[in-house]
C-alpha positions in Angstrom: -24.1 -4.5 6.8 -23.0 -6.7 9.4 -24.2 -10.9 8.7 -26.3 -10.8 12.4 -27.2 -7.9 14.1 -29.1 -8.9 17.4 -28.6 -9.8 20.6 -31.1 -12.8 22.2 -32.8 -13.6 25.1 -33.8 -17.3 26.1 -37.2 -17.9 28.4 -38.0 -21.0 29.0 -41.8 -21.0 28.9 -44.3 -23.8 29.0 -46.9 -22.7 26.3 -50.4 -24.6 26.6 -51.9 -26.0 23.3 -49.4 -28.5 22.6 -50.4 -31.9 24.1 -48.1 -33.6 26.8 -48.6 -36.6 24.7 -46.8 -34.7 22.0 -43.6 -36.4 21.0 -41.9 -33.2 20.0 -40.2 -30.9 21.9 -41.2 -27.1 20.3 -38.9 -24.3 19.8 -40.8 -21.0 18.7 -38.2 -17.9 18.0 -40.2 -14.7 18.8 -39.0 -10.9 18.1 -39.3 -8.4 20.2 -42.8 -7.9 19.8 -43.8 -11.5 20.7 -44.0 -12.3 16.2 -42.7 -15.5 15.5 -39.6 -15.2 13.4 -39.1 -17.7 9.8 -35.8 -18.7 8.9 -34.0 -19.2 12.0 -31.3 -22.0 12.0 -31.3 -24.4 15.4 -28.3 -26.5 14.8 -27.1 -28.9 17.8 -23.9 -29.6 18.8 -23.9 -32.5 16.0 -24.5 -30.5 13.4 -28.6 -31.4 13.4 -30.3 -28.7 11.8 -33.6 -27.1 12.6 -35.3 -24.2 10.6 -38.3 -22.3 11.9 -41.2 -22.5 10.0 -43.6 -19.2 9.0 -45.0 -19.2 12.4 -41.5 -19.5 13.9 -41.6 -22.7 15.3 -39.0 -25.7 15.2 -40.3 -29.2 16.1 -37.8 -31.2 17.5 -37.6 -34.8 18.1 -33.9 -36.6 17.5 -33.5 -39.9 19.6 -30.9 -40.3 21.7 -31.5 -36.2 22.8 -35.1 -36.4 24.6 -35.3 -35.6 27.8 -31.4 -34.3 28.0 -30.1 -30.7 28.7 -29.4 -29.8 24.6 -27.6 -26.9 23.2 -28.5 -25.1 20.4 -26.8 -22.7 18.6 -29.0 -19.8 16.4 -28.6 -17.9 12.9 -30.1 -16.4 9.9 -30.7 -13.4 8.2 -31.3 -10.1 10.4 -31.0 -12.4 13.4 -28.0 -11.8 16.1 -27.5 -13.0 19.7 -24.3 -12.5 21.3 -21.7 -14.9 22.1 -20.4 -16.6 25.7 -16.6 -16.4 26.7 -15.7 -18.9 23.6 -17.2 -17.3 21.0 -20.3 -19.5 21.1 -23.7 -18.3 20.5 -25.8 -21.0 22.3 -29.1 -21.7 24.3 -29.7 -24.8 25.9 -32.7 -26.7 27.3 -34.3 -29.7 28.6 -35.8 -31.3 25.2 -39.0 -32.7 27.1 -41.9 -34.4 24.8 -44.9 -32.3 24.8 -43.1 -29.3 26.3 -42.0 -26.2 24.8 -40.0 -22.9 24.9 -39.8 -19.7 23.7 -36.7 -17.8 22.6 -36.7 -14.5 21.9 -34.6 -12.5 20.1 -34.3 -9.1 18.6 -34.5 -8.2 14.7 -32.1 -5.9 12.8 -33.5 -5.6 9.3 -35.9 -2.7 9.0 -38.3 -5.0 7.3 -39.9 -7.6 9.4 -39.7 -11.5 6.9 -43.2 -12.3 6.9 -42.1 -15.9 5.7 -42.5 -18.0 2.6 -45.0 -18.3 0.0 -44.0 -20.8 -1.8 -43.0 -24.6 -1.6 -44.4 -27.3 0.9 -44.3 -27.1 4.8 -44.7 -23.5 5.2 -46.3 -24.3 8.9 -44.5 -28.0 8.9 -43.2 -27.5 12.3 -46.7 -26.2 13.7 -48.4 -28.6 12.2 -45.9 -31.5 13.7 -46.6 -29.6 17.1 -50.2 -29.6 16.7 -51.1 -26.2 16.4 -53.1 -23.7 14.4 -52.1 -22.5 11.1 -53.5 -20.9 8.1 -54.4 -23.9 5.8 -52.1 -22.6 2.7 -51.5 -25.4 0.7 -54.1 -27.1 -1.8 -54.8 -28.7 -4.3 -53.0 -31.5 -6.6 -50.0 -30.0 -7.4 -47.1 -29.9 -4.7 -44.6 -27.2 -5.6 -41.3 -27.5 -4.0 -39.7 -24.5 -5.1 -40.6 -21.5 -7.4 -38.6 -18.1 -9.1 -39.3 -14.6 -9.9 -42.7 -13.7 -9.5 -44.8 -11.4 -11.4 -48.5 -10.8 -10.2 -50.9 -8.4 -11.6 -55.2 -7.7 -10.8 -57.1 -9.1 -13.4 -60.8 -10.2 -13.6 -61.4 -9.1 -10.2 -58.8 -12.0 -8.8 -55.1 -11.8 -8.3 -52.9 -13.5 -11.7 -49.5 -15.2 -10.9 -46.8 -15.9 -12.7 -43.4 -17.8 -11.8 -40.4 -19.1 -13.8 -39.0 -22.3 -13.2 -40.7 -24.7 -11.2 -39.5 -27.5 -9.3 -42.5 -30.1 -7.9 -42.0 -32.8 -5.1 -42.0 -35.4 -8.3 -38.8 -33.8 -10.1 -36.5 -30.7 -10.0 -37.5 -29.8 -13.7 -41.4 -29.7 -12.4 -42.4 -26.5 -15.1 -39.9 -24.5 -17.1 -42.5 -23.0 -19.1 -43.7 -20.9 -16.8 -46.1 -21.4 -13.8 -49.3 -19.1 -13.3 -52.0 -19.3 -10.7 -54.9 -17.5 -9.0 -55.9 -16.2 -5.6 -58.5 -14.1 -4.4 -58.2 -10.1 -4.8 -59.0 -10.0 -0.6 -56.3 -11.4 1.2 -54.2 -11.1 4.4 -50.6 -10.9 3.1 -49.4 -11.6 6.7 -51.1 -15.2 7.1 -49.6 -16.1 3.6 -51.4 -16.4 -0.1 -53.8 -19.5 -1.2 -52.5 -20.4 -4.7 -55.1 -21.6 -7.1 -52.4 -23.3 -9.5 -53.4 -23.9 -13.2 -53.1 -27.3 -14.2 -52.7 -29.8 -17.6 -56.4 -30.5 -19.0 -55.6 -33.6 -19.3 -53.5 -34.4 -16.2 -54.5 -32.0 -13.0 -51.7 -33.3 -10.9 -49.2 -31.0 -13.4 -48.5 -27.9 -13.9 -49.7 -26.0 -16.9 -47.1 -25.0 -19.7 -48.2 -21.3 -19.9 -46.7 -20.2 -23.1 -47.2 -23.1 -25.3 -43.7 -24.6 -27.5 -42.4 -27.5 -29.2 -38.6 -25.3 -29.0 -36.1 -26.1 -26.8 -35.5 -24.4 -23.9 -37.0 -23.0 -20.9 -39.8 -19.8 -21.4 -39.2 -17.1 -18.7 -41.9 -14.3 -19.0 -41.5 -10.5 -17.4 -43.1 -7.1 -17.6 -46.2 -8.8 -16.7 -49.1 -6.0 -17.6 -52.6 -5.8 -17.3 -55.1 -3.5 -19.0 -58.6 -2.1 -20.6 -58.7 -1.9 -24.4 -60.6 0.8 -26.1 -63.6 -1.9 -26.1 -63.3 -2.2 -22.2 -62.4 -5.5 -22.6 -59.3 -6.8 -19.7 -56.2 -8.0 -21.3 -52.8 -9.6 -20.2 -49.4 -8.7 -21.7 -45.8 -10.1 -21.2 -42.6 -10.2 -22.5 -41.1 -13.7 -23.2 -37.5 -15.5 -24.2 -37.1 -19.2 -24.7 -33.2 -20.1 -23.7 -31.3 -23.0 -22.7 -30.0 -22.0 -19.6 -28.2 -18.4 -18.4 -26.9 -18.6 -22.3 -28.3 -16.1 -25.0 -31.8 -16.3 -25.9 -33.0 -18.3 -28.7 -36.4 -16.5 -29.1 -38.2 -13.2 -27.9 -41.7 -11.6 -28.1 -44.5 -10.2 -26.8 -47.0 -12.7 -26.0 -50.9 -12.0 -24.5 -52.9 -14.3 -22.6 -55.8 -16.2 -24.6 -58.6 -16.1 -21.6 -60.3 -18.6 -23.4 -57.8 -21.1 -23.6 -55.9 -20.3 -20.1 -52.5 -19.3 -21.5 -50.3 -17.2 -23.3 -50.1 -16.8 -27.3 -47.1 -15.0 -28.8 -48.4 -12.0 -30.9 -45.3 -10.4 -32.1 -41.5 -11.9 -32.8 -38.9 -9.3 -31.3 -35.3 -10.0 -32.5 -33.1 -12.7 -30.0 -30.0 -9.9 -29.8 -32.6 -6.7 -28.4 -32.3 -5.6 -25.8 -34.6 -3.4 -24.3 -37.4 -3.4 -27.3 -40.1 -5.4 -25.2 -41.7 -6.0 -21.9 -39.1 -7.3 -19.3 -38.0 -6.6 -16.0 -41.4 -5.6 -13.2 -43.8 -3.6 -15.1 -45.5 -0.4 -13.6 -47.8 1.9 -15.1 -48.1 5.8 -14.4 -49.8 8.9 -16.0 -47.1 12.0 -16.3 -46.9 14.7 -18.5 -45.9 12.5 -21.3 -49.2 10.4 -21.1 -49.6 7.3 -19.9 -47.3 4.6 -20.2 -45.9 1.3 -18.6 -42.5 2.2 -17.6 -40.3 -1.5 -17.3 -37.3 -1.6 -14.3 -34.2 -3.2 -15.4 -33.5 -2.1 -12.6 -34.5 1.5 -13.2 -37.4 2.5 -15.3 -35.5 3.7 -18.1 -38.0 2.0 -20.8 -41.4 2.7 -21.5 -44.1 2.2 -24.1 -47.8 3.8 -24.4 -50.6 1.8 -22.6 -52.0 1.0 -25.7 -52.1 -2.7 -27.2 -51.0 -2.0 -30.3 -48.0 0.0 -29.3 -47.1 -2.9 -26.5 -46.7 -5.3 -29.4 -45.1 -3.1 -31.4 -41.0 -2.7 -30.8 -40.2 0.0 -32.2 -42.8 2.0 -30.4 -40.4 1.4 -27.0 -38.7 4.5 -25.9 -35.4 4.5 -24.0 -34.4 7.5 -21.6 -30.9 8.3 -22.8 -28.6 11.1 -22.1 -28.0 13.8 -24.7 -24.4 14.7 -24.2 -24.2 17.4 -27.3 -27.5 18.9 -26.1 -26.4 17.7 -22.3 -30.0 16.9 -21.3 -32.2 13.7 -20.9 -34.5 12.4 -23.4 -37.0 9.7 -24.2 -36.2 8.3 -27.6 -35.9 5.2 -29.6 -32.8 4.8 -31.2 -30.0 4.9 -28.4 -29.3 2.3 -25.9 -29.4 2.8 -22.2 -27.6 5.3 -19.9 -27.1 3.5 -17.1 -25.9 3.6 -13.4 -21.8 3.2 -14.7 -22.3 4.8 -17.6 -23.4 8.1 -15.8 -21.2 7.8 -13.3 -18.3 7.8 -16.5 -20.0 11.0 -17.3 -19.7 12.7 -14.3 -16.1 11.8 -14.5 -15.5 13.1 -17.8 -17.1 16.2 -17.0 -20.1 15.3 -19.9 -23.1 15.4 -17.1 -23.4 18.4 -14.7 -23.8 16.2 -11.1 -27.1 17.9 -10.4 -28.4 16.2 -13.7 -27.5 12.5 -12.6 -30.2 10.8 -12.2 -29.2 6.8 -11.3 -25.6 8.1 -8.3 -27.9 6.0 -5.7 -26.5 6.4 -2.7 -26.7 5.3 1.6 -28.3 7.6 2.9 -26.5 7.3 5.6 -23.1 6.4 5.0 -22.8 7.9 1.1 -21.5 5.1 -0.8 -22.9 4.3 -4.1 -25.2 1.3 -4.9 -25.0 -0.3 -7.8 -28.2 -2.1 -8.1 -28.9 -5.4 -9.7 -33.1 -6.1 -10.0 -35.6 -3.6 -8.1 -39.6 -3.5 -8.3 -41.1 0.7 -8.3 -44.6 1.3 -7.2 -46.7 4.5 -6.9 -47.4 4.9 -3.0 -50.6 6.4 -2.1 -49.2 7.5 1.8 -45.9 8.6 0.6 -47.0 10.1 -2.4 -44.4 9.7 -4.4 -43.0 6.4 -5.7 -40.9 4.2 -4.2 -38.4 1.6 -4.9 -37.4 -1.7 -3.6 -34.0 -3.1 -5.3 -31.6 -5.6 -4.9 -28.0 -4.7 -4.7 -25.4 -6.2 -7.0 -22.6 -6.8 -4.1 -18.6 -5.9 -3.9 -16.0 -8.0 -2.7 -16.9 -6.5 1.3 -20.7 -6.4 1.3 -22.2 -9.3 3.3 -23.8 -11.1 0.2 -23.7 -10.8 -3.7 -27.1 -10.2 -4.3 -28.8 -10.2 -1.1 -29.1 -6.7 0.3 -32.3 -5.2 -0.2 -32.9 -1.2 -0.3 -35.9 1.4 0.1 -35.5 4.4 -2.6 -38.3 7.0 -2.9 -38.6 9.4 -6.4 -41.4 12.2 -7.6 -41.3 10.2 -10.9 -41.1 6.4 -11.3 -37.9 7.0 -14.0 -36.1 9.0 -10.7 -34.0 11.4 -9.8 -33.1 7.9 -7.7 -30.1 9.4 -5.3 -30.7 8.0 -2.0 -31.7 4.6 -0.4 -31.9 3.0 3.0 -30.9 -1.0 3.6 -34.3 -2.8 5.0 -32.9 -6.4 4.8 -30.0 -8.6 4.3 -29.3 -12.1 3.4 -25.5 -12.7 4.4 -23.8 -15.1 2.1 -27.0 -15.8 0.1 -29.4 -14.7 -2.7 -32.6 -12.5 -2.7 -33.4 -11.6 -6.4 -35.9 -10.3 -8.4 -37.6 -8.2 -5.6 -41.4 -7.2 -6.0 -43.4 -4.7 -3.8 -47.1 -5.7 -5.1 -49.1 -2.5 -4.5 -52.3 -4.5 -4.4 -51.5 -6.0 -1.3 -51.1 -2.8 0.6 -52.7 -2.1 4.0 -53.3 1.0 5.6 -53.4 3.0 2.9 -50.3 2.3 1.6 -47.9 2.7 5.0 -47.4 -1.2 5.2 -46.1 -2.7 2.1 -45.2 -6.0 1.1 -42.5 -7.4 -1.4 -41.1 -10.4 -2.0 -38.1 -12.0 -3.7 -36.3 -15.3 -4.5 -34.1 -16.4 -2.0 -31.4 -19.2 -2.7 -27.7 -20.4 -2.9 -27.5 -19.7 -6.5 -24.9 -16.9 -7.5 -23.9 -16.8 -3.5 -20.8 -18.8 -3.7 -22.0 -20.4 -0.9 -22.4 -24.2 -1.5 -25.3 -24.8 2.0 -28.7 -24.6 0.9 -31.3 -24.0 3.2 -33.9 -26.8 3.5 -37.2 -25.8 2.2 -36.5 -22.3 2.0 -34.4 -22.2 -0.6 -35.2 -21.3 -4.7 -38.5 -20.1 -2.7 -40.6 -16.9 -2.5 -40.1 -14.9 0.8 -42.0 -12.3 1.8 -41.3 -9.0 4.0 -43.5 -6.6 5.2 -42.3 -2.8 5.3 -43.7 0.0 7.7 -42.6 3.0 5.9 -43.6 5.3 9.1 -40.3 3.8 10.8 -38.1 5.7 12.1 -35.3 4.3 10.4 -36.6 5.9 6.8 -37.1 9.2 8.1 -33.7 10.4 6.7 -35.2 9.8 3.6 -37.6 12.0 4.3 -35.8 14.7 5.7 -33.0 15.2 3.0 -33.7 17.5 0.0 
């Protein structure tokens, strides 16, 4: 996909609400319906670099510049303008005090970035200008940056859960994993309240969720909530305690101890398994098998009963694995995954009949397969069927490494998966660990929202983005656009 699709349009507007006594100039990138657009780079001719805050707005004030005619030159993911006679893609304008200007542009990502959830400033730039803005951040803890969320409804609220944490007082903020609250009623578009939980004895830090004297960060997955037999609510995750991208040192199942306000380890599952236990985004669904959490890593080729004991229990884990003597697909517990290159060598060798594959996922429109990296599945009530948003694990000739994002739809949340559509890119960046949280739906399930971490790291590209980066971003997905349909139309 190409790094900036869109061409832009600059009007030089005077907006009221920002007072002439202001002494910044604004800059508010719009799309084409009049939304302002996060993430957009407004770099001078000296290299002075503005970013666009959730509302879309830049606040500018560099000495030396006020009141001159300043060019700007504009970029960032699923945002392209087209270039003068030079090969520059510029707008310029009179950087007046207390004045401002719109510039419009014109989106190419299906999905339309909502902005960021996570970290300080989300509305810096509207806030600097003196306008209104949802009042996001609060409390004592200032998070700086946050990865891979996990969020599930419990007790009638909304339960969080990130992995490493970074706070304005240190890079190393929480590595034992962060968890907070918000309300179950929300407007996913004007961003997320995060009630985070704190130290008893120190409220200005963030709460070690999983409790250890070991070394090592704790990263916890296949979040899962449920009812026991008593109708009592109860949390579940998967853990591993590690010292860096390095083999884990520990693993289990841990639950959360209401009581206490975190997470107890209940069973031990060996450091070398790898599948045995919750990981990966968890989802739960009824079929004909009964009813089990299925866990996406990235497909949902794992699964255990949605029973307590059985989720703390290892070997009651089933793995869908291909049968090549009987040539059919099975649930069992013995064999290790058949994943997306391991099918595909089946195929090859003749040992799976093509109509049986069941991870070949494909552009829809162009027919090259996607090897996926991380993806989040979800049953959608307006589709009816569910759907799948992934993360692609790049070639040498895509635009990023792990940055492009794709729609899948299935009957059944462990596939057929076969054909996708691209609904955002981040050229020459990272956007990992997506999630599509059902909860946060809106009208009846046609507009979605997911979210991912977006950052330098694994990119090769040594610029990070200030503020945005090793941050939650948010997207919101219309699945009635047109540009899915030929999902829906092919068999």
């Amino acid at each position: 996909m190409k790094f900036l699709t869109v061409w832009l349009c600059l009007m030089a507007l005077i907006r009221p609400g920002v007072s002439e006594e202001s002494q910044y100039f604004g800059i508010q990138v719009i799309d084409e319906n009049g939304r302002g657009v996060p993430l957009v780079e407004l770099t001078t001719v000296n290299e002075i670099v503005g970013v666009t805050d959730n509302a879309g707005w830049m606040a500018f004030d560099e000495p030396g510049m006020m009141g001159r005619d300043v060019c700007w030159t504009v970029s960032g993911p699923g945002v392209e303008r087209s270039k003068d006679g030079f090969g520059y893609a510029s707008f310029r304008a009179i950087a007046e005090a207390g004045k401002t200007v719109k510039l419009e542009v014109k989106t190419s990502n299906v999905a339309t970035r909502v902005g960021r959830l996570t970290g300080t400033g989300l509305y810096r730039d509207s806030e600097l200008l003196g306008l209104d803005h949802p009042p996001l951040e609060t409390g004592a803890v200032r998070v700086s940056g946050q990865d891979s969320v996990q969020a599930v409804l419990y007790q009638k609220q909304i339960f969080w859960l990130w992995g490493d944490t970074s706070t304005i007082e240190y890079p190393l903020g929480n590595f034992h994993t962060t968890c907070a609250w918000s309300p179950r009623e929300i407007d996913a578009e004007r961003g997320i309240i995060f009630d985070y939980l704190t130290d008893s004895s120190d409220p200005k830090k963030l709460r070690k969720m999983l409790p250890s004297n070991e070394p090592g960060a704790i990263w916890m997955f296949g979040l899962m909530g449920l009812t026991d037999a008593d109708g009592n609510e109860r949390m579940f995750s998967g853990f591993s305690r590690q010292q860096g991208l390095v083999p884990a040192d520990e693993k289990g199942v841990a639950e959360f101890d209401r009581k206490m306000g975190v997470f107890r380890k209940i069973s031990d599952v060996s450091k070398d398994e790898k599948w045995r236990y919750p990981h990966g985004h968890a989802v739960r669904a009824k079929t004909r098998d009964g009813d089990h959490f299925y866990f996406t890593s990235p497909f949902a080729s794992v699964r255990v009963r949605a029973d307590v004991s059985a989720i703390a229990d290892p070997q009651q884990y089933e793995m869908l694995w291909f049968d090549q003597d009987h040539e059919t697909w099975k649930w069992q517990r013995e064999h290790g995954v058949t994943d997306q290159r391991k099918e595909a060598e089946l195929l090859r060798n003749a040992r799976m009949k093509p109509e049986q594959a069941r991870y070949q996922l494909r552009d829809a429109s162009s027919g090259k397969l996607i090897i996926l990296h991380g993806a989040s599945i979800q049953w959608n009530e307006w589709r009816k069927k569910f759907i799948m948003i992934a993360v692609q694990s790049g070639e040498k000739d895509d635009p990023s490494a792990l940055g492009e994002v794709w729609y899948a739809e299935s009957d059944a949340p462990d596939g057929p998966w076969l054909r996708a559509v691209k609904v955002a890119s981040h050229p020459a960046y990272t956007f990992y660990n997506p999630v599509h949280h059902g909860f946060l739906n809106s009208e009846g399930g046609k507009v979605i929202f997911f979210e991912g971490t977006y950052t330098n790291q694994f990119s090769g590209n040594p610029r990070k983005t200030m503020r945005y980066d090793y941050n939650q971003l948010q997207y919101r997905l219309d699945l009635s656009d047109s540009r899915l349909r030929i999902l829906h139309e092919m068999p």
